[in-house]
C-alpha positions as a printed NumPy array, in Angstrom:
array([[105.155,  67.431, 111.542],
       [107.463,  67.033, 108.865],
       [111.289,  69.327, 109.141],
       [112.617,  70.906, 106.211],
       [115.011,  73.217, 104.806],
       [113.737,  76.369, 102.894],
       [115.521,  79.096, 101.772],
       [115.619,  82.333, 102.859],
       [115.996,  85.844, 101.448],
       [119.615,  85.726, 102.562],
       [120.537,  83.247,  99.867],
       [120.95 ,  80.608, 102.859],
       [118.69 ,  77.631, 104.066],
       [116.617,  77.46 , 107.268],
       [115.344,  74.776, 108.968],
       [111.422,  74.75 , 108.888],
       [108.333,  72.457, 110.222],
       [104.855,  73.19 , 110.072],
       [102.745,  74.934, 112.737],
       [ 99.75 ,  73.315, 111.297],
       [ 97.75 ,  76.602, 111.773],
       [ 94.072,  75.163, 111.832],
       [ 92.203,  76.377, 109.443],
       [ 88.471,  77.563, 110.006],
       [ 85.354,  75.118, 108.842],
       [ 83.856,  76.444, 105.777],
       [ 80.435,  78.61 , 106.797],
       [ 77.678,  77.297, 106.782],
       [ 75.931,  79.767, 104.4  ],
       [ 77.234,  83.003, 102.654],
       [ 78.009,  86.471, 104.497],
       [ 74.599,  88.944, 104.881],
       [ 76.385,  91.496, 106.326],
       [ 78.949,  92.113, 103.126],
       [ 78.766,  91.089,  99.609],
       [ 81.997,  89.195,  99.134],
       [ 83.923,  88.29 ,  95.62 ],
       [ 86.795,  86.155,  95.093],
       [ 88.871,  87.022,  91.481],
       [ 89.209,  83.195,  90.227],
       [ 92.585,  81.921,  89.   ],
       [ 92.476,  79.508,  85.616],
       [ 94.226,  76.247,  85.801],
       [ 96.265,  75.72 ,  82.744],
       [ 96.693,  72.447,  80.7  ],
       [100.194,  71.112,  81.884],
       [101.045,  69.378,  78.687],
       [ 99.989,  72.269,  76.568],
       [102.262,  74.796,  75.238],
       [103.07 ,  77.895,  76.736],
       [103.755,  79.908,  74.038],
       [100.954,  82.646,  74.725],
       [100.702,  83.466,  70.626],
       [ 99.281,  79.829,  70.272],
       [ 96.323,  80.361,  73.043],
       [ 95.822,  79.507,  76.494],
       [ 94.896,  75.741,  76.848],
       [ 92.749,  75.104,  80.051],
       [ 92.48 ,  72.237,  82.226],
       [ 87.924,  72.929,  82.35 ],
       [ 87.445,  70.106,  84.951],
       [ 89.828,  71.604,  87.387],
       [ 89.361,  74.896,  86.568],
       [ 85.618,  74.696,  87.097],
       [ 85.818,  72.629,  90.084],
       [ 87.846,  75.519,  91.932],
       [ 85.069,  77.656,  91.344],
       [ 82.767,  75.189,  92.942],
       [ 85.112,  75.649,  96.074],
       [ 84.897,  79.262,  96.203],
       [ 81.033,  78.64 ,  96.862],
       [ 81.24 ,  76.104,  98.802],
       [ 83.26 ,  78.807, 101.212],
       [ 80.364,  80.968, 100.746],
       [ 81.781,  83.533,  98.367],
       [ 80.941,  84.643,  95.082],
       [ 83.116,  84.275,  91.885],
       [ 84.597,  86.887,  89.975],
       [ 85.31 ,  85.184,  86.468],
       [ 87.631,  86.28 ,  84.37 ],
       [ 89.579,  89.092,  86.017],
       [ 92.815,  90.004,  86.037],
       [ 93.791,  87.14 ,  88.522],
       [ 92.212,  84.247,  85.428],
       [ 95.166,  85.926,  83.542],
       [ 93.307,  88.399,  81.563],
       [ 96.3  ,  90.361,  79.569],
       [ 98.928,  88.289,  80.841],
       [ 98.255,  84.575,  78.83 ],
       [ 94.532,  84.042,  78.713],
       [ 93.286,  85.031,  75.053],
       [ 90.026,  86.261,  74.318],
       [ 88.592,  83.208,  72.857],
       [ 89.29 ,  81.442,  75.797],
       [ 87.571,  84.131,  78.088],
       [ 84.9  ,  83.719,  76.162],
       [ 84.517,  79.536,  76.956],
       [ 85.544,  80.764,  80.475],
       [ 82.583,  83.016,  80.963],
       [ 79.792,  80.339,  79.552],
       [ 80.957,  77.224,  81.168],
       [ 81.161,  78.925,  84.623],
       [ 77.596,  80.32 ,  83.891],
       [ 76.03 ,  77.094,  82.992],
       [ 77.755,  75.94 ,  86.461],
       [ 76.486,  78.782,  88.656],
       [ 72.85 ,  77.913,  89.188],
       [ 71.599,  81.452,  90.411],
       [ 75.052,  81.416,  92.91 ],
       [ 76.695,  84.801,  93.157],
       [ 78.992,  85.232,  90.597],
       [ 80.087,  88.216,  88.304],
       [ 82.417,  88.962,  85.437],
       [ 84.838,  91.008,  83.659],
       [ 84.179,  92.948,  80.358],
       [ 87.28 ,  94.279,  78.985],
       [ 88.609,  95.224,  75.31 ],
       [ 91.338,  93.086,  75.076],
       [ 90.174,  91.554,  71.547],
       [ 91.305,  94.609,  70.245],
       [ 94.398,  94.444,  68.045],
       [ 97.244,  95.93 ,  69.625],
       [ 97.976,  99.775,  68.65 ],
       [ 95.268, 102.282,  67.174],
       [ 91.848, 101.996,  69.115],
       [ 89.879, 104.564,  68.617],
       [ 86.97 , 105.778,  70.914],
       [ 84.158, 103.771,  68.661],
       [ 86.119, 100.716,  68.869],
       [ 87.281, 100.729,  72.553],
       [ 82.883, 101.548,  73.342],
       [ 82.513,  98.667,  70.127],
       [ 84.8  ,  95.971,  72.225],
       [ 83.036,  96.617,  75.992],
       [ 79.872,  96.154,  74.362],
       [ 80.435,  92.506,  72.993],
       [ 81.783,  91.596,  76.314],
       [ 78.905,  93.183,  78.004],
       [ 76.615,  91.478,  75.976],
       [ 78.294,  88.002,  76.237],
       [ 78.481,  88.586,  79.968],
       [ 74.795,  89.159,  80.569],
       [ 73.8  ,  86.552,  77.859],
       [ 75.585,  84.297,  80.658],
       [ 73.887,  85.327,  83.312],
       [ 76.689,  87.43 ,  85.256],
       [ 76.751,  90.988,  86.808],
       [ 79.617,  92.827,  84.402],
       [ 82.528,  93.935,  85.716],
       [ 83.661,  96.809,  83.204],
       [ 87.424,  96.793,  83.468],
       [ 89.924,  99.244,  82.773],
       [ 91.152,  99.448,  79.294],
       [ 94.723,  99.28 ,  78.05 ],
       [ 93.599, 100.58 ,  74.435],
       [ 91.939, 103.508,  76.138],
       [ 94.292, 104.396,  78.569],
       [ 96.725, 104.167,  75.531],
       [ 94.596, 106.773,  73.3  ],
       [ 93.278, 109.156,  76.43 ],
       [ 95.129, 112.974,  76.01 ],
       [ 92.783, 113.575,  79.141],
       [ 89.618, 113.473,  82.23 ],
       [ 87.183, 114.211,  78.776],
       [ 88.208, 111.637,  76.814],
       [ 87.49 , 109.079,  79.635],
       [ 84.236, 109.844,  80.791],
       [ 83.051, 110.382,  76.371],
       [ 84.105, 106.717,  76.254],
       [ 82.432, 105.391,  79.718],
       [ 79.287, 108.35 ,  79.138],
       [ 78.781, 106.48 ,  75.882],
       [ 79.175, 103.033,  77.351],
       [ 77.182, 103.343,  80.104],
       [ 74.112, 105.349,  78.454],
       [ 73.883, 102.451,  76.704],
       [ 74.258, 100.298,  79.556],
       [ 70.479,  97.852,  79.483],
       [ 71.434,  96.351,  83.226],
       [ 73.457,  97.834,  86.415],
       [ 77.324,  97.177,  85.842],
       [ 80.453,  97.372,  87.91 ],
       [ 83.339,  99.502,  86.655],
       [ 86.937,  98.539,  87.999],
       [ 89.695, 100.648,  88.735],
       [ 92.555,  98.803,  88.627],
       [ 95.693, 101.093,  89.633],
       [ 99.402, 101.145,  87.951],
       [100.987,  98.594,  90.694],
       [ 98.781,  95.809,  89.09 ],
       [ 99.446,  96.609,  85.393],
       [101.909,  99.669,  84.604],
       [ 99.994, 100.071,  81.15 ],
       [ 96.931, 101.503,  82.986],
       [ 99.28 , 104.58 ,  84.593],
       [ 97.484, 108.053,  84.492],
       [ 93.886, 106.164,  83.986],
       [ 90.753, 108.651,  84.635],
       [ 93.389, 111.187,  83.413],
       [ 95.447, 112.532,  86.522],
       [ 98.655, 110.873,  87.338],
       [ 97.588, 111.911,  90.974],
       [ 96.042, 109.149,  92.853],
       [ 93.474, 110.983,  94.446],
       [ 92.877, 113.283,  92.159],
       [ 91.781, 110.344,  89.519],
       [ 89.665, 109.225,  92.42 ],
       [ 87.609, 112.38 ,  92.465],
       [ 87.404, 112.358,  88.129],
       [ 85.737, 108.857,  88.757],
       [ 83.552, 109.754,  91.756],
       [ 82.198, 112.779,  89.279],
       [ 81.564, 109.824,  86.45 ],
       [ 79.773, 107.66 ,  89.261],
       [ 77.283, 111.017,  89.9  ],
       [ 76.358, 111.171,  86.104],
       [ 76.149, 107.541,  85.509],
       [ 74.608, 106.591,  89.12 ],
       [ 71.4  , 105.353,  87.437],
       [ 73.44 , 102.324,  86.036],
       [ 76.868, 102.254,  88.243],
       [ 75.916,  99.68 ,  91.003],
       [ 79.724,  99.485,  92.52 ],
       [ 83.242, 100.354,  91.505],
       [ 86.072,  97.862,  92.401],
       [ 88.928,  99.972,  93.707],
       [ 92.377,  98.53 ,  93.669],
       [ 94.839, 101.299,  94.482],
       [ 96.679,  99.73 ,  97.24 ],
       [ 95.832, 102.573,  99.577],
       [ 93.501, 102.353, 102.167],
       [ 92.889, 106.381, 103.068],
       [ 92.477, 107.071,  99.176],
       [ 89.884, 103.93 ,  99.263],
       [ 87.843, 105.398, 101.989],
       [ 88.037, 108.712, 100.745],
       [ 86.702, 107.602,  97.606],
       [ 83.965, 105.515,  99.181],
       [ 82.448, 108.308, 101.322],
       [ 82.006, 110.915,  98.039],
       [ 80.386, 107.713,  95.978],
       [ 76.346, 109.126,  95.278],
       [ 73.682, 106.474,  97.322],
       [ 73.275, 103.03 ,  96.019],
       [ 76.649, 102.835,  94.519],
       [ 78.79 , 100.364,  96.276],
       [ 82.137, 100.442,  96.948],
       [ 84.179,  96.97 ,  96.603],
       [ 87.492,  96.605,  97.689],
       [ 90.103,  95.001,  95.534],
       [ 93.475,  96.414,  98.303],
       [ 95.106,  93.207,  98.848],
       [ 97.253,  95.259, 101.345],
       [ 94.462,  96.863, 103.752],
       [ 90.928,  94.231, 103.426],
       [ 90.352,  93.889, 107.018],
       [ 90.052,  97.397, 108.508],
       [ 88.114,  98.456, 104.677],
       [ 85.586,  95.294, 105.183],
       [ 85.01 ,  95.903, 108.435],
       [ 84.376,  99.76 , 108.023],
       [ 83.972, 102.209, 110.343],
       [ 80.481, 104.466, 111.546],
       [ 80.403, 106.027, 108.146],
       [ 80.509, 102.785, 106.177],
       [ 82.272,  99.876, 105.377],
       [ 83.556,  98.384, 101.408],
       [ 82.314,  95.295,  99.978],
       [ 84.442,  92.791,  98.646],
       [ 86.473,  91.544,  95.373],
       [ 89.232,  90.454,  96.081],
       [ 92.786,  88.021,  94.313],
       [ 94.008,  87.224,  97.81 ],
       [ 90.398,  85.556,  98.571],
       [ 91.082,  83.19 ,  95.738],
       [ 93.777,  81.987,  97.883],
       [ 92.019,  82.511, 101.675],
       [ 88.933,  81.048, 100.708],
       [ 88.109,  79.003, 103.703],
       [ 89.579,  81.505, 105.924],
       [ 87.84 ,  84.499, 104.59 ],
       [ 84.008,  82.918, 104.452],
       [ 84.689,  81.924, 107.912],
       [ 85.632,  85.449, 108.53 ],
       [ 82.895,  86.828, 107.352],
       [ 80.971,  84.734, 109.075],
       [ 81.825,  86.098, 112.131],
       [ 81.337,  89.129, 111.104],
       [ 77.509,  88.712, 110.243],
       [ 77.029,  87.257, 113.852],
       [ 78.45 ,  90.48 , 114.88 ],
       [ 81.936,  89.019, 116.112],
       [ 83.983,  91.723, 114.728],
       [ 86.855,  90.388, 116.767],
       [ 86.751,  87.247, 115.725],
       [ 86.526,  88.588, 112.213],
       [ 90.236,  90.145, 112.578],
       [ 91.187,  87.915, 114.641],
       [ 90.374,  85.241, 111.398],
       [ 91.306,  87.357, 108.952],
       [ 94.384,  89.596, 110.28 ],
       [ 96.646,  86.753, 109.841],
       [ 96.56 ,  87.099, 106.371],
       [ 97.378,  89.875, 105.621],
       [101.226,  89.186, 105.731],
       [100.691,  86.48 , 103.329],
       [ 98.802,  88.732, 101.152],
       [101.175,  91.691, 101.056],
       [103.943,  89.07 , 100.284],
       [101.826,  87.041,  97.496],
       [101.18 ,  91.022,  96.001],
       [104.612,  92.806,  96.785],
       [106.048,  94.472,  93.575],
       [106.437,  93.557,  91.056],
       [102.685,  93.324,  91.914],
       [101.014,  92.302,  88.391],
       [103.121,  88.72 ,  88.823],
       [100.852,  87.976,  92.001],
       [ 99.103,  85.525,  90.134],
       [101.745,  82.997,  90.236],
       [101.34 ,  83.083,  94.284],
       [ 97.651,  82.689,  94.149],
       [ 98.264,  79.578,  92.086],
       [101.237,  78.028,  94.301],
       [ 98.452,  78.401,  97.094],
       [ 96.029,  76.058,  95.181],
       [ 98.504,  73.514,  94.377],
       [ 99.839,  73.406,  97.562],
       [ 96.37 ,  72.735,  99.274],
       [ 95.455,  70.675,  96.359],
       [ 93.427,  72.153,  93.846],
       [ 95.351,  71.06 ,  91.575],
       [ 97.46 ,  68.729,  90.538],
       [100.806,  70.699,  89.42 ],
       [102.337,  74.281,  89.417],
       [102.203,  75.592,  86.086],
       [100.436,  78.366,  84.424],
       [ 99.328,  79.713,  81.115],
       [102.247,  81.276,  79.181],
       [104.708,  79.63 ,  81.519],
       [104.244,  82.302,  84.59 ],
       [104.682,  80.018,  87.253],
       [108.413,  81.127,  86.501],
       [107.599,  84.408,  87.305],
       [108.518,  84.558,  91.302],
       [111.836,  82.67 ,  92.817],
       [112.251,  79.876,  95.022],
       [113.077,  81.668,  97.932],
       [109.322,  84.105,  97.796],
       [107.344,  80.539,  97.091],
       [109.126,  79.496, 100.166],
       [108.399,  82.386, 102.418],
       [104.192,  82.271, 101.042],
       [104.811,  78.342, 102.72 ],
       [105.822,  79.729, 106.048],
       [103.177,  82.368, 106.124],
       [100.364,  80.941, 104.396],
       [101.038,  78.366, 106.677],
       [101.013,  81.022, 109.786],
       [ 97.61 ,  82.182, 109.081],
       [ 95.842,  78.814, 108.726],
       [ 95.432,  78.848, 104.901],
       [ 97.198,  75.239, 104.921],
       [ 94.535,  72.858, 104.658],
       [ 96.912,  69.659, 105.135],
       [100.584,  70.819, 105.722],
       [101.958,  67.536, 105.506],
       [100.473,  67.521, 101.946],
       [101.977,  71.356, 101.128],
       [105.617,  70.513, 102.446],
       [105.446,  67.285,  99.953],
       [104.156,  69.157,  96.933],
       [107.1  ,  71.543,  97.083],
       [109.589,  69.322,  97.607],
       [110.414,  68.656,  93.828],
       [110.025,  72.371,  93.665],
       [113.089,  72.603,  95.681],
       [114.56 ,  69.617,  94.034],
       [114.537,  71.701,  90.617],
       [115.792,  74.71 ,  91.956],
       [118.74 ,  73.073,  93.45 ],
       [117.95 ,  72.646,  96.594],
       [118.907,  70.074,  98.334]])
């Protein structure tokens, strides 16, 4: 294996070579036991600009051909989410190709999608218009063939004075709802403009006003993505939820013990990190329909450093670790990102997601990883 010098959060260089961590053969067929999402990054255009008023400009081969990956490790897509970029670079017209070209690929494979209102001008949405903008994405979603994914919204987080407010907007929504939908709570560590969403500042407390929307809407609520970085609040929240709705995990910090549940229940999956752990988490999974629930932590565990580092705060600029990890195992062909975020994390964290990503076998050729951040280094001025 290949030595080389990395730096380290000390502002000094260490001396580094591969373990060559093996990483798990893709499964043979996806999980039974749990339904099981990865959020899908976008691969940008490198040539294209970056200025995000001019549009996001997408590589479509490559982009396309990751998702092709994520099945092929036996998960299912989530399409356009917050990890494509959704609020941070990828316009609305582009979500829009985004969503049709990945449903003409699917082919009845798993796959859902978010429905947000970020065509909406910035400033002044009122109720009709927030209800106006989920409904064309709704629509275009299920014209495509994908389960929505109704995702927080900035504008109405923006205009809420309180708990009434939100469920008017998601009562009115959902009533109208013509096909089960996912709703998404997406909490303040990934994007600080959705603070106080459901109305309570309080964690838990916003938890219970969305549990109480779940019981009025649980004709057409099939799951709620939770992402609150908090496992106890997650399982909480999962025990109250009314039969038949699901509860899907989006806690980058705690997936393994929430997956794997407990005797009262266990949370599905949709998840940024397994954009990154593909291979690692269908093989995990795996094990875990065969009943191996070690070897299901003992496949999965490992990641978990690599995911708490890839999502430490600032935790909305986790994206540009997801797509380091595809570059480095060869996804793609360079490290750059719609609206220049790649910029967004130093040298010295892409360094340490090396070592660990590295640690928990989600290196598929190591030899190929140390090369491809070697002008990385180079630029950054290291020698």
């Amino acid at each position: 294996m290949t030595l080389i010098a990395l730096p380290t959060a000390d502002g000094g260089l260490a001396e580094w070579t591969p373990q060559g961590a093996e990483t798990p053969a893709k499964p043979v067929s996806p999980p039974t036991s749990r339904i099981a999402y990865a959020a899908a990054h976008v691969v940008a255009d490198p040539l294209a600009a970056a200025d995000p008023e001019e549009g996001a400009v997408l590589d479509w081969e490559t982009t396309l051909a990751f998702r092709e990956h994520l099945w092929s490790c036996g998960l299912g897509v989530a399409e356009a989410m917050d990890t494509a970029q959704r609020g941070m670079g990828l316009d609305w017209g582009t979500t829009q190709e985004l969503i049709r070209r990945t449903g003409a690929l699917a082919a009845g494979r798993p796959w859902v999608a978010g429905v947000g209102t970020d065509q909406l001008p910035g400033g002044g949405a009122t109720p009709e218009s927030i209800v106006d903008a989920w409904r064309e994405q709704l629509d275009l979603v299920g014209e495509a063939g994908a389960i929505p994914v109704v995702m927080a919204s900035r504008a109405l987080a923006a205009s809420a004075s309180g708990p009434e407010d939100y469920h008017a907007a998601y009562g009115k929504l959902l009533s109208g709802a013509d096909r089960p939908v996912l709703l998404h709570w997406l909490g303040e560590q990934f994007d600080p403009a959705l603070a106080g969403y459901w109305g309570h500042g309080d964690v838990r407390e916003a938890a219970k006003e969305l549990g109480r929307l779940c019981a009025e809407h649980s004709g057409v609520i099939a799951g709620v993505k939770v992402s609150v970085l908090d496992a106890s609040i997650e399982t909480e929240f999962r025990r109250a939820l009314p039969e038949g709705v699901k509860c899907y995990t989006g806690d980058d910090f705690n997936y393994p013990e929430l997956i794997a549940g407990d005797d009262q229940g266990h949370s599905e999956a949709l998840l940024g990190i397994f954009d990154a752990v593909a291979q690692v988490a269908g093989a995990a999974l795996a094990r875990l329909d065969e009943g191996d629930k070690a070897g299901f932590h003992g496949l999965l565990d490992p990641t978990v450093a690599l995911s708490r580092a890839i999502f430490r705060a600032p935790t909305r600029n986790y994206k540009t670790g997801v797509v380091f990890l595809a570059y480095l195992n060869g996804h793609q062909d360079h490290f750059r990102m719609v609206a220049g975020r790649e910029s967004a994390r130093s040298i010295t964290h892409l360094a340490e997601l090396l070592r660990l990503a590295d640690s928990a076998g989600a290196l598929t050729d190591p030899e190929l990883a140390v090369a491809r951040i070697r002008p990385l280094l180079a630029a950054a001025g290291v020698a």
